[in-house]
N, C-alpha and C positions, 0 to 999 in steps of 0.2 A: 765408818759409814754405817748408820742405822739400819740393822736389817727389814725394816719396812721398805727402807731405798730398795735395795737389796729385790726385794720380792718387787716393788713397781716395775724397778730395770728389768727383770725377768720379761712381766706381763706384758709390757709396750713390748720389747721383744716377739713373744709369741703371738701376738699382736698384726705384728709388721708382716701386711702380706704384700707388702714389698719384696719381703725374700723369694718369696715363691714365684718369682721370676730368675731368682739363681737355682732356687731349691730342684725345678723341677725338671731344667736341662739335664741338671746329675743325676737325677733321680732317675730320667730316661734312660744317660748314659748307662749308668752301672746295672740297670735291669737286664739291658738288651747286651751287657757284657756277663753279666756276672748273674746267668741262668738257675733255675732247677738242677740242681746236678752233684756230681762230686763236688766243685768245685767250689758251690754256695751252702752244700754240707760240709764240708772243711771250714770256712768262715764263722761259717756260724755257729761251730761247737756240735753240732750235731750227733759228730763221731765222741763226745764226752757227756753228753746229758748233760750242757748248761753253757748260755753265750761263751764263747772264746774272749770277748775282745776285753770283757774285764780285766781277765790273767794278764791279757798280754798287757796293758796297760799299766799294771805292775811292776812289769820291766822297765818301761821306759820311764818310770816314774821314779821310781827304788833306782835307778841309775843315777839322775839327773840329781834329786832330791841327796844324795852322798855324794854328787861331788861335790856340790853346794856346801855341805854341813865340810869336806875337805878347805875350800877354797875359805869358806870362813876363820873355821878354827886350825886351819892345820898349815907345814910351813913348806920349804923346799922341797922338803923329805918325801911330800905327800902331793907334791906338783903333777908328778907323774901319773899315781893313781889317780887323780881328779879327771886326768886329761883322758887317761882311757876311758872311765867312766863314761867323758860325755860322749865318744864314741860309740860307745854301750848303747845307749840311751836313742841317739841319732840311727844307729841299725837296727835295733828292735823297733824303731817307730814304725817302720815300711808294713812289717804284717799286722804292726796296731790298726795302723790307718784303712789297711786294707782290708779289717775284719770288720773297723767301725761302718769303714763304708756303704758294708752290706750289707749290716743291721740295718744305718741309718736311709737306707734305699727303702724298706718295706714301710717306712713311717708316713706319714701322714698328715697336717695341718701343723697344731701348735706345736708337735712335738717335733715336726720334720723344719721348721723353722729355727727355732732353739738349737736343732742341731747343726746348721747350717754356721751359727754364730761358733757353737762350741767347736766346729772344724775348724772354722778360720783363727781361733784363738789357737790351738793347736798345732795348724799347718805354722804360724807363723814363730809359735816358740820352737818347731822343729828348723823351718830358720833360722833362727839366734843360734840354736846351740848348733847347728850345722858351721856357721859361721864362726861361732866359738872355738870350736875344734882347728877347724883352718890357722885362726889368729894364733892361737894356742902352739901350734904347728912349729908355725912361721916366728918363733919366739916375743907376738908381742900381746906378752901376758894381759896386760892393763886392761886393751881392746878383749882381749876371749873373756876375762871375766867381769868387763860392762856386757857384753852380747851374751854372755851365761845369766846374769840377775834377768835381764829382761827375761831372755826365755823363761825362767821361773818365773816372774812375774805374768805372763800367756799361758803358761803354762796348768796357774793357780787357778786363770780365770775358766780354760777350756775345763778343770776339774772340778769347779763347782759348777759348772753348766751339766756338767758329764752326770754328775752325782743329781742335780733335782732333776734330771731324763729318766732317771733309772728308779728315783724316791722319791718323787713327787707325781711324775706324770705314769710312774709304769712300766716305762719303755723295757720290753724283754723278759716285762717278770708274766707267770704262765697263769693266764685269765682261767686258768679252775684250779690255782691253788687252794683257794680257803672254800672249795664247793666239794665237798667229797658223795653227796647222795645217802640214799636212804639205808640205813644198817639193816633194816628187815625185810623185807617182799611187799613190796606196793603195787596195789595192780592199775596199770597205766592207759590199757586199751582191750579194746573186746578183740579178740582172736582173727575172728573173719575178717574186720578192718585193716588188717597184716599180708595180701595175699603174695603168692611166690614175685619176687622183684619190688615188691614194693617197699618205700622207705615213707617214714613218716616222725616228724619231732615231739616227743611227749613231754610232760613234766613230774618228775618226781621230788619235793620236800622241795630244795633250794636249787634244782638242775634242771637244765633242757636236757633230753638224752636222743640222740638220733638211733630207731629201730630199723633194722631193716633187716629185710627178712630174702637171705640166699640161697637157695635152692631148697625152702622148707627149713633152714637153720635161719632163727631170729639173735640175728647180734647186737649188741648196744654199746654205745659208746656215748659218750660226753658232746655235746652237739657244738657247743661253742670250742673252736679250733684252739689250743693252747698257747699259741703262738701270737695271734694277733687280735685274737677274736673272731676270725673270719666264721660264717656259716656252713657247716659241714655241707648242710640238707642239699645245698646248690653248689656242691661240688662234682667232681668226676667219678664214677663209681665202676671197678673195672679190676680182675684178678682179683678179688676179697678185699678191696682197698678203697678208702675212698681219698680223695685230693682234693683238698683244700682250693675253693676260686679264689682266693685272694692271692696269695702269695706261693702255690702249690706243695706247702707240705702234704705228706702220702702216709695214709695213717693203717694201718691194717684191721680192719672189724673185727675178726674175731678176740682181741686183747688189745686195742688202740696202740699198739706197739709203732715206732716214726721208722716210717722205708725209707725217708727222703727229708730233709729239712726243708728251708728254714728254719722250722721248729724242733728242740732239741728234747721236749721230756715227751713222754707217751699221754695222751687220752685215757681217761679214766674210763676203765670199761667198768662192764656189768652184769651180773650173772642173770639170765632169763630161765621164766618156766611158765608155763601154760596151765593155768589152774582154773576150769569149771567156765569153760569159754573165755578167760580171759589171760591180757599177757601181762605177767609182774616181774620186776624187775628186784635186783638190789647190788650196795656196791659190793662188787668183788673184794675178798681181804687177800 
């Protein structure tokens, strides 16, 4: 297959706002399941500074993917290692599935489409090898390792779907990696335009930076949210924090440090100082 196929099949894909009539019941489902909270900081890697569901997919992959390379090249000897494998592969899926889930809740148009496709390629190779196992079980070889190729073969497809979400479109990677802000003191706003409680978005070199100024302490932080993009400026601002509208990651102003996920790296803060009426900014090292 030509990979210009390849990338068309994609595009009609992301395309197809056909899906967005399956996309968006789940979408609803898992929001109003799977909240702000521990349990959406869990998922989403929060507690390790970087998605979860990559690693986990590792597992079930690196499982699957050997017993394969067993079933191929290997004989009797090696019947039984495959067979656990796929079991392997089939019980790691459950918190795969459940970690993708809840990335793929915070998405959005093309990307939340595409991933719609790469679930059901997935759900259905966790089928095959589910069934694999079964047949496998039940001694009839023949069957578990036709229902094992398939699943690699879904398997294949949900992984290059998986792979251009994540490197092509983005998905999860942190919207002020390559934005680090100004190395020296740039002055951003006249002082009086700051007053107590007030917040306001400036620009220094390549960054939005959200100012705000708490009880006579001016903090700065990275305005565009790490996480999705969302706009800090119109988020929740409460206990030295602010919270993200979009998706509710909670970011703390004085050092953009994450209280709360979705979002798993910190806000690039910024050191402030008041020079001759005015406020300058620069990045923290």
């Amino acid at each position: 297959m030509a990979p210009q196929l390849v990338e068309d099949l994609v595009d009609r894909i992301t395309k197809a706002e056909g899906l967005d009539k399956v996309a968006e019941p789940l979408s609803g489902a898992a929001s109003a399941v799977i909240q702000p909270g521990p349990v959406k900081d869990a998922l989403s890697g929060t507690w390790m500074g970087h998605p979860l569901h990559p690693l986990l997919t590792d597992v079930t992959i690196g499982a699957w993917t050997s017993a394969f390379v067993l079933d191929v090249f290997g004989n009797e000897s090696t019947d039984g290692a495959a067979d656990t494998l796929i079991g392997v592969g089939v019980a790691s899926a459950l918190p795969t599935v459940l970690s993708g889930y809840s990335d793929w809740s915070d998405l959005f148009g093309a990307p939340k489409r595409l991933g719609v496709v790469h679930a059901l390629s997935n759900a259905g190779a966790i089928a095959c090898y589910g069934l694999s196992w079964m047949a496998r079980r039940k001694g009839d070889r023949s069957r578990g390792l036709a229902l094992s190729f398939l699943g690699a073969t879904l398997a294949t497809v949900g992984g290059y779907l998986g792979g251009h979400l994540s490197y092509r479109q983005g998905v999860n990677v942190d919207r002020n990696a390559w934005h680090e802000g100004p190395e020296d003191w740039v002055a951003v706003l006249d002082a009086p335009d700051l007053g107590t409680g007030d917040r306001r978005v400036v620009r220094a070199e390549d960054m939005d930076i959200l100012l705000v100024n708490e009880g006579g302490t001016i903090h700065a932080i990275a305005e565009v949210c790490g996480h999705a993009g969302g706009p800090l400026h119109d988020g929740t601002f409460e206990g030295g924090c602010v919270t993200c509208p979009w998706h509710g990651s909670t970011f703390r102003l004085s050092d953009g440090a994450v209280v709360h996920g979705p979002a798993t790296g910190p806000q690039p803060a910024f050191d402030v100082r008041v020079d001759d009426g005015k406020i300058l900014v620069r990045a923290r090292s």
